[in-house]
DRENSEVEX-839301 format. One line per field, with one value per residue (C-alpha): residue number from 1; residue in one letter; x, y, z. Coordinates in pm, whole numbers, plus 32768, in hexadecimal, padded with zeros to 4 digits. Example, Ala and Ser with C-alpha at 12.3 -4.5 7.8 and 13.67 -1.06 7.14 Angstrom:
BEGIN
pos 1:2
code a:s
X 84CE:8557
Y 7E3E:7F96
Z 830C:82CA
This chain:
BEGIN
pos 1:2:3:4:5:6:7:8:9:10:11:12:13:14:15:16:17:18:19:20:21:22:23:24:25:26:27:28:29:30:31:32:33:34:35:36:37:38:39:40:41:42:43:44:45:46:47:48:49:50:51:52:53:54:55:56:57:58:59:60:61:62:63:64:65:66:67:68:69:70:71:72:73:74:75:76:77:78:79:80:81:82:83:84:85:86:87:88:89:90:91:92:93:94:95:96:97:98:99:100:101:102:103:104:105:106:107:108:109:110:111:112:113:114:115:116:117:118:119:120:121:122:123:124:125:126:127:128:129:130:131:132:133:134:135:136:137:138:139:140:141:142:143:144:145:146:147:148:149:150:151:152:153:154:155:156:157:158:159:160:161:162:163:164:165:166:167:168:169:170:171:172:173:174:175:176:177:178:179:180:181:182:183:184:185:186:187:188:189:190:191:192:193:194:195:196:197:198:199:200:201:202:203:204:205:206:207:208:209:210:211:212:213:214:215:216:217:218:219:220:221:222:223:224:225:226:227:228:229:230:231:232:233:234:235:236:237:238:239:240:241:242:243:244:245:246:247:248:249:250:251:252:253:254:255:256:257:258:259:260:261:262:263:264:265:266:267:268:269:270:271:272:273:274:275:276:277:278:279:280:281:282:283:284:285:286:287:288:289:290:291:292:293:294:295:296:297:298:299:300:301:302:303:304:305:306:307:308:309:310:311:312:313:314:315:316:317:318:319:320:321:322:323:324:325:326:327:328:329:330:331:332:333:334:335:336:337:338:339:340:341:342:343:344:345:346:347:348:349:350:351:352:353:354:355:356:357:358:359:360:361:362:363:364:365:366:367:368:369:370:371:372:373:374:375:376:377:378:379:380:381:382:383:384:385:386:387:388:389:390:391:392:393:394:395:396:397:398:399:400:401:402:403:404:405:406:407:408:409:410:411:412:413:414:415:416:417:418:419:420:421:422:423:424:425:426:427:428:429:430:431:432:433:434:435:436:437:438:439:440:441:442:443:444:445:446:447:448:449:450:451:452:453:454:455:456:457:458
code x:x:x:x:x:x:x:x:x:x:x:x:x:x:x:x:x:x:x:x:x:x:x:x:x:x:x:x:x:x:x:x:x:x:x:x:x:x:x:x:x:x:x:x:x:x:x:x:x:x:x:x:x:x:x:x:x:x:x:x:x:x:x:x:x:x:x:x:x:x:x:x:x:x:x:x:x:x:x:x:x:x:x:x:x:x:x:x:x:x:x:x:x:x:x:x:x:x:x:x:x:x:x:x:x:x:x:x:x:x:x:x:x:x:x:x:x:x:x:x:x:x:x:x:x:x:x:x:x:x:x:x:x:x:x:x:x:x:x:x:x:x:x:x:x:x:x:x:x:x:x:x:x:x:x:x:x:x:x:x:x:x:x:x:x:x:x:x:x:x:x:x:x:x:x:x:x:x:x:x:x:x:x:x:x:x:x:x:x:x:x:x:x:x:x:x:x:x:x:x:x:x:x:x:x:x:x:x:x:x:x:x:x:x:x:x:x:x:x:x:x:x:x:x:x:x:x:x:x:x:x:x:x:x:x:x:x:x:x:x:x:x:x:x:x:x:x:x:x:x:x:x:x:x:x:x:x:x:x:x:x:x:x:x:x:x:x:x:x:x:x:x:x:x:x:x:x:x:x:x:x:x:x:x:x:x:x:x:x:x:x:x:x:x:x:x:x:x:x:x:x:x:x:x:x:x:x:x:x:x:x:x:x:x:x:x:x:x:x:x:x:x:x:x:x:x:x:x:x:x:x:x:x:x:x:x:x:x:x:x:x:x:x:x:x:x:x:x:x:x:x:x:x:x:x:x:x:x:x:x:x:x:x:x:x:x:x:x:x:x:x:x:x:x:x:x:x:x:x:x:x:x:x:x:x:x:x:x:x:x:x:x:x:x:x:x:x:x:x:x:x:x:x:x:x:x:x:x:x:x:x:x:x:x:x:x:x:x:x:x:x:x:x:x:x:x:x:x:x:x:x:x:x:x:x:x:x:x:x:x:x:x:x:x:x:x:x:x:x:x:x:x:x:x:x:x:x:x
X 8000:808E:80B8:7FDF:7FF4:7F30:7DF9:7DDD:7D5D:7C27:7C2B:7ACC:7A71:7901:7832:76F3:7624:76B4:763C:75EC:76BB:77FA:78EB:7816:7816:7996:79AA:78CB:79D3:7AC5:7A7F:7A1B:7B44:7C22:7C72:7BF2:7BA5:7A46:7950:7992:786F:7861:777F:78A6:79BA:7A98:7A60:7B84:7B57:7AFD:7C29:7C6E:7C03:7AFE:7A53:7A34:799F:78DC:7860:78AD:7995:7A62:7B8C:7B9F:7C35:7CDD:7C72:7D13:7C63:7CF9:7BD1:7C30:7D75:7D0B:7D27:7BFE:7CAB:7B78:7B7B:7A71:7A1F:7950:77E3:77DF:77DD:78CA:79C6:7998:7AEA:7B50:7A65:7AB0:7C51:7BC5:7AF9:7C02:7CE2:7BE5:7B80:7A27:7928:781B:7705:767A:7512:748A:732E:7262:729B:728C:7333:73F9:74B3:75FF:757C:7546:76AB:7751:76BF:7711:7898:78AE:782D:793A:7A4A:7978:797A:78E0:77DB:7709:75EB:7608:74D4:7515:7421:7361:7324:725C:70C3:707B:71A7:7117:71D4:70A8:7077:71E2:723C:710D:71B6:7302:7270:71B9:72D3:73E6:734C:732A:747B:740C:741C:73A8:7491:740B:72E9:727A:716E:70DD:7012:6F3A:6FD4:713C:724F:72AC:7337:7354:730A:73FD:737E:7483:745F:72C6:733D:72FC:73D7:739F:74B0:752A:765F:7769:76D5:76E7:75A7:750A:740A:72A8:7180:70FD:6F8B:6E86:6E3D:6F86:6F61:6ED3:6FF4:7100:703B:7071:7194:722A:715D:71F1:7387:734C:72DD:7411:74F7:741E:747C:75E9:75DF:7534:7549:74E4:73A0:7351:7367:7275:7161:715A:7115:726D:730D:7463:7525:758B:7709:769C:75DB:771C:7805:7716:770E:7865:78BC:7789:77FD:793C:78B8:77CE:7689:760B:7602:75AC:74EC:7528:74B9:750F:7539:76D0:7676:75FD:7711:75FB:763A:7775:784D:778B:77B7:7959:78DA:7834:796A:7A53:797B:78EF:79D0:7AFF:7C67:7D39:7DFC:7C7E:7CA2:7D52:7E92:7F4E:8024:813A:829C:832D:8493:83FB:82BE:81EA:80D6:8151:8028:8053:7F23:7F60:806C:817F:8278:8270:8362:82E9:8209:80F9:8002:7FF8:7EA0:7E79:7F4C:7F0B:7FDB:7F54:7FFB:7FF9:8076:8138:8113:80E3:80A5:7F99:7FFB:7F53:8050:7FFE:813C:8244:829C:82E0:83F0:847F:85CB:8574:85C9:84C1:849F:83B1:8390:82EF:83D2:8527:8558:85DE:8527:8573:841C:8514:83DB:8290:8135:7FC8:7F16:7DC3:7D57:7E1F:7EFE:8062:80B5:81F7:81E3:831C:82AC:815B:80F5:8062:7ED1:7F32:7EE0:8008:80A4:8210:8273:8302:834E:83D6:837E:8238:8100:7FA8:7F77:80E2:8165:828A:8378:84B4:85CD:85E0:8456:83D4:8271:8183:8014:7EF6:7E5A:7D10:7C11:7BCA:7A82:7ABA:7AB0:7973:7924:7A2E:7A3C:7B33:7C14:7CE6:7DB4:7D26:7E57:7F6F:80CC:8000:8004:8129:80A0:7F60:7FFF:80E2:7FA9:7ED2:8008:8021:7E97:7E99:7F80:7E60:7D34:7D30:7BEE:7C77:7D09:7D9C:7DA9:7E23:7D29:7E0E:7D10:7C51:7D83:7CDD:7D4E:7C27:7C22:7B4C:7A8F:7994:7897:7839:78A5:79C7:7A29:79BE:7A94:7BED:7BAB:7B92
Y 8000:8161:8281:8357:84D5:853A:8615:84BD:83CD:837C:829C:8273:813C:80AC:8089:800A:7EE8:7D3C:7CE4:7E0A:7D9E:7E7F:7D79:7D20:7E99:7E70:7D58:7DF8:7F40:7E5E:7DB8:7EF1:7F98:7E73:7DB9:7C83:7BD8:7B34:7B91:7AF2:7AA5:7A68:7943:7873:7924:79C4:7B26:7C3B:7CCF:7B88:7A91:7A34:78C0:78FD:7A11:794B:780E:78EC:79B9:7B1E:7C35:7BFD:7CCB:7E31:7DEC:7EFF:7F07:7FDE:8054:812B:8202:829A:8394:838C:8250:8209:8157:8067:8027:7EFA:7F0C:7DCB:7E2D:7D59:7DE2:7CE5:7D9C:7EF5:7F32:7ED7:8005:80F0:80B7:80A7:8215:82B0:82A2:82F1:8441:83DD:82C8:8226:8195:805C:8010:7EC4:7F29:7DE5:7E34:7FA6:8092:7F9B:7FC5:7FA9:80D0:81C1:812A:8174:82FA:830D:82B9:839C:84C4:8440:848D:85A4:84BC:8532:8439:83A8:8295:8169:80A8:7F39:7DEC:7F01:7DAB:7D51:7D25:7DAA:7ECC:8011:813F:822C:8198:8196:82FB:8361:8289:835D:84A0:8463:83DB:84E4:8612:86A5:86AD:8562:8568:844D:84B3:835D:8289:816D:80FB:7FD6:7F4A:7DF6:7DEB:7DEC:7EFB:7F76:80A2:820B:836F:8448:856D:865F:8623:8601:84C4:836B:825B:80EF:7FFA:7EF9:7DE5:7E09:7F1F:7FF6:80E8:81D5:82EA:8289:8380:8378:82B3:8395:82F7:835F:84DD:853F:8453:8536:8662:8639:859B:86D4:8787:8708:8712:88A5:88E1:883E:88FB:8A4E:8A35:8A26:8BB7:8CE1:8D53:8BE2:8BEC:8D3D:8CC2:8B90:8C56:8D3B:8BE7:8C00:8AAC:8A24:89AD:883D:88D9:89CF:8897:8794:88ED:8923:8790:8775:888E:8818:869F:86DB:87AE:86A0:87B2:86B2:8549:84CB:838F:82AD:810D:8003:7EC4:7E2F:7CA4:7D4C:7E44:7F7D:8092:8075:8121:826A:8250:8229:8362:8414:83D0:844E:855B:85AF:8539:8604:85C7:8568:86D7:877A:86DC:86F5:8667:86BA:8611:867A:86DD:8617:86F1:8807:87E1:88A7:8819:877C:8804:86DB:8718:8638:8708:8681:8779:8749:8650:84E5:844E:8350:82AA:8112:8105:7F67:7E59:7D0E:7BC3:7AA5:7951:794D:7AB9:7B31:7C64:7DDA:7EF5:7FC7:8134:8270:83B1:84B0:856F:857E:845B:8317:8236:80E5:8134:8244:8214:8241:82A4:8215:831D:8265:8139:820B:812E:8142:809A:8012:7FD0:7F5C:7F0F:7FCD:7F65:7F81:7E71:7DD8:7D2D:7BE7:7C71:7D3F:7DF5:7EA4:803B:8124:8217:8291:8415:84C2:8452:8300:81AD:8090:7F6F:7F29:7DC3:7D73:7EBB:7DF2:7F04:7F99:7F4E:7FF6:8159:81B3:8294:827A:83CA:8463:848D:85EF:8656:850D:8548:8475:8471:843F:82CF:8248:821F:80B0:8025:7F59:7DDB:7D74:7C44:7B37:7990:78D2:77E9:76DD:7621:74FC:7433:7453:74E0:75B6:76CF:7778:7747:77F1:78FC:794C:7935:7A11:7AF5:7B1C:7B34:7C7D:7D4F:7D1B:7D36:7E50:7DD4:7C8E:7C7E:7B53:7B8D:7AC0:7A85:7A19:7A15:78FB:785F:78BF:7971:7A13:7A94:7BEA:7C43:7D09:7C06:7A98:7A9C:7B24:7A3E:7904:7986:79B4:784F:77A2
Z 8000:7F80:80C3:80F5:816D:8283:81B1:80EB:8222:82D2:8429:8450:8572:851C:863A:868F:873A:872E:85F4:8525:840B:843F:83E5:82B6:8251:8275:8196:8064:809F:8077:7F30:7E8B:7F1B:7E44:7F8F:7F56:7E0D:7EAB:7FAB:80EA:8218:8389:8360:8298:8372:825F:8267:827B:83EA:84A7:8486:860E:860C:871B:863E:8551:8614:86BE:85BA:865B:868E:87C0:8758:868F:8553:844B:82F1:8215:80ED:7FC0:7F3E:7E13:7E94:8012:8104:81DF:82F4:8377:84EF:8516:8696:8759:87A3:88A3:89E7:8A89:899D:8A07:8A32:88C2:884F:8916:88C5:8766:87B9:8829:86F6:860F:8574:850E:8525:8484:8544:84A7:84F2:848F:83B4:8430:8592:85CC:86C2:87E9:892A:8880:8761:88D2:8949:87C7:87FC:8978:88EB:87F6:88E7:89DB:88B5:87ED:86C3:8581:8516:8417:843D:8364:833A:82B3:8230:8164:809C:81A3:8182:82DA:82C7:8312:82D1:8318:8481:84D6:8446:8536:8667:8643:862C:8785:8838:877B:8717:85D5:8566:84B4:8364:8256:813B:806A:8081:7FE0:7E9A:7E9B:7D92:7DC2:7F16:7EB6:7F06:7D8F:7DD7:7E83:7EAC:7EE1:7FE4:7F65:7DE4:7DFD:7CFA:7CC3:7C9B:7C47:7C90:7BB5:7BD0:7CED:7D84:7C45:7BE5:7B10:7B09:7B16:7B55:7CA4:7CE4:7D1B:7E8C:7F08:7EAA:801D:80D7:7FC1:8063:81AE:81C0:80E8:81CB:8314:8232:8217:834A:83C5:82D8:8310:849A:8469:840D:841A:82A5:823D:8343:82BA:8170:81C0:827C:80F7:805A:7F9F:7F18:7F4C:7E66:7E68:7EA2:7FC5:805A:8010:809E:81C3:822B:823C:8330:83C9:83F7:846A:858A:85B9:85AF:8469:84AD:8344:8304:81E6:81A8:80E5:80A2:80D7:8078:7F2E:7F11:7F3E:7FC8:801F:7EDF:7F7A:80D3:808F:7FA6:80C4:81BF:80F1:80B5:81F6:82F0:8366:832C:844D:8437:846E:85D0:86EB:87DD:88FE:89DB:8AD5:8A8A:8BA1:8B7C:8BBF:8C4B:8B1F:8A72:8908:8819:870F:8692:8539:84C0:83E9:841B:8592:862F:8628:870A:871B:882F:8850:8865:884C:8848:877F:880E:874D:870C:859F:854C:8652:8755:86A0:8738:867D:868F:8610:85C7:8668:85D5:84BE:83E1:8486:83B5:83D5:840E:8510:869A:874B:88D6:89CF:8ACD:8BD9:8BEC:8B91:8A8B:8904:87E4:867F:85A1:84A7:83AA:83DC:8378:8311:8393:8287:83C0:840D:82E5:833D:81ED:820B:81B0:81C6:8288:831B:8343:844F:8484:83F8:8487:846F:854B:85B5:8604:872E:880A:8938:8A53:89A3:8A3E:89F1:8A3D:8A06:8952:8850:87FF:8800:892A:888B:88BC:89AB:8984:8A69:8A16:8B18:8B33:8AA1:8B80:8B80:8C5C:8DA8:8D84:8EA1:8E6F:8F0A:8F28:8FBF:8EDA:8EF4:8E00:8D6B:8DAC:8EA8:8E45:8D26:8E2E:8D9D:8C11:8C5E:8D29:8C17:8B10:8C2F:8C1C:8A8C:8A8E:8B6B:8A9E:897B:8A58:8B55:8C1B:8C61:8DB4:8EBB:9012:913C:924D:9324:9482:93B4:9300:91C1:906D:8FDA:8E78:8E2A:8CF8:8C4D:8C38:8C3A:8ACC:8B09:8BED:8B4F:8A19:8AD7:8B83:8A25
């Protein structure tokens, strides 16, 4: 994969309730993005994002995965977080080093817990967002009833951008809000114009009607101009949407279908459209030489830094640290200083990761997402700069493992094996815990959930 400068990437995590069809959304981006050469699915276990053996017996997320996905001259680096909530901790490490996120909502079952949790996140890191409704393919998908469900639990800034035709019950196609067009799909996802059907002329209304009023409130010359009954233009409302997304005072909503490729080709469209760059946001961390605070903010002229914010240690591909840069350009060859455990650091070889996949780059630039193999003092939540500037950045907040069971090894003289697996296992997973109970000669291991725990055991 070529490098990319920093106005030329997207990190955008996708977020939303167990089962909602992120991963499947991941794997349609993926094949139109020239990833993969056939579409993959979570029922035969061979998608992109979900290669950990027990994801694929199980037929979930456990892990967040990193997709990335070259959309015509930008890269949408794809963060594919667990809905689940026993793996709370693996969105909010995959939250924090995004700049954006999509919200997928699964069209047969409506507005969930995990949709509330996937906003309640992206407050916590004032995430632009956009709402992703999938299974439009569905008989008893309703986009009407769950447009209306978001705008009572989120306001108005909720904004159907698309929303489907359907002729003799099937989704054929979509109408763009923006456009006031029609478009019928065709093979793999492609499309073309198509007039819209007469019964969906009052939905175009209001839904335009509920777009403007969203674009009208972002400023006073464009509410004055909407009181006069004046038009926008489909470039003020395109303009207006994407200073309005990034501040997150527009939460567009779009739908699809990803097992039929639909959809999808405008939603990469819309993020790279819509959804900032990572030098629109912002980064600080502490000069610990001096004591002043380091403003990265995403700039490549600024010396290098970057923020560990997971670690992967599986069997079959090694231990990488996934970084994000926060600063500068981070090379191969460079030495690299771990502030908090005073120690020096050679990537030697730095890479993009296409979820179990390492693909070697040559350098990554500030805002970027990449891995580094086998950092032998990094652990997440460090950071990684130079002696000259050591930069340290604060810590993800990561929720408190509750739920606890005793364990014992299954036969004796494993103790030291499983310790050593237990030991590996917590430098991935920061909600896993094992504690001592000494007063009841007991070692008790702490987790999210029952899930959770059941998962770590096998």
């Amino acid at each position: 994969m070529k490098v990319y400068t920093t106005d030329r990437i997207r990190n955008v995590v996708l977020l939303g309730h167990g089962g909602s069809g992120k991963t499947s959304l991941v794997e349609a981006m993926a094949y139109l993005g020239g990833i993969t050469s056939r579409l993959g699915n979570v029922t035969d276990g061979n998608t992109i994002s979900d290669f950990d053996k027990e994801e694929i017996k199980r037929k979930f997320s456990i892990s967040t995965s990193l997709v990335p996905i070259a959309w015509g001259d930008v890269k949408v680096n794809i963060l594919d977080a667990p809905g689940y909530f026993d793996f709370v901790g693996e969105a909010e490490e995959a939250a924090a080093a995004a700049d954006a996120a999509v919200i997928v909502v699964n069209g047969k079952n409506g507005v969930e817990v995990g949709t509330l949790k996937a906003w309640a996140l992206c407050e916590k890191y004032s995430l632009p967002r956009m709402i992703f409704i999938t299974n439009m393919d569905f008989d008893n998908a309703s986009f009407r009833k769950i447009t209306e469900d978001l705008t009572e639990q989120f306001g108005k800034k909720i904004a159907p951008i698309h929303f489907p035709i359907r002729e003799n019950e099937k989704f054929t196609g979509y109408v763009n809000v923006v456009k006031k067009a029609g478009r019928k799909w065709l093979e793999k996802g492609q499309k073309e114009e198509c007039p819209i059907p007469e019964y969906l002329d009052e939905y175009l209304e209001k839904y335009r009607e509920t777009l403007l009023e969203a674009v009208a409130e972002t400023s006073e010359e464009f509410m004055d101009r909407y009181f006069a009954g004046e038009e926008f233009s489909v470039h003020e409302i395109m303009m207006a949407l994407t200073r309005n997304v990034s501040s997150g005072d527009i939460v567009p909503v779009a739908m699809g279908s990803p097992v039929q490729l639909r959809g999808v080709a405008n939603l990469l469209d819309d993020i790279v459209q819509y959804f900032p760059s990572p030098d629109k946001r912002s980064v600080a961390g502490i000069n610990t030489k001096t004591n002043e605070i380091f403003e990265a903010n995403y700039d490549f002229a600024k010396a290098k830094s970057a923020y560990v914010f997971k670690t992967i240690v599986d069997p079959f591909i090694g231990k990488y640290s996934l970084i994000k840069v926060c600063s500068g350009v981070i090379k191969g060859e460079d030495t690299l200083y771990n502030p908090t455990k005073d120690a020096d650091e050679k990537p030697g070889k730095i890479y993009v990761l296409q979820g179990g996949k390492p693909i070697e780059v040559p350098e990554l630039h500030a805002g970027d997402i990449g891995a580094i193999a086998k950092l032998n003092t990094v652990a997440t939540g460090d950071t990684l700069s130079t002696r000259t500037t050591p930069v340290v950045f604060g810590k993800t907040e990561i929720s408190v493992p509750y739920t606890c069971k005793r364990y014992k090894t299954v036969n004796k003289g494993d103790e030291d094996k499983v310790s050593q697996a237990l030991s590996r296992m917590m430098q991935e997973d920061q909600t896993l815990r094992i504690e001592n109970d000494s007063a009841n000669r007991q070692t008790l291991m702490y987790g999210i959930g029952e899930q959770h725990l059941d998962i770590v055991c096998s």
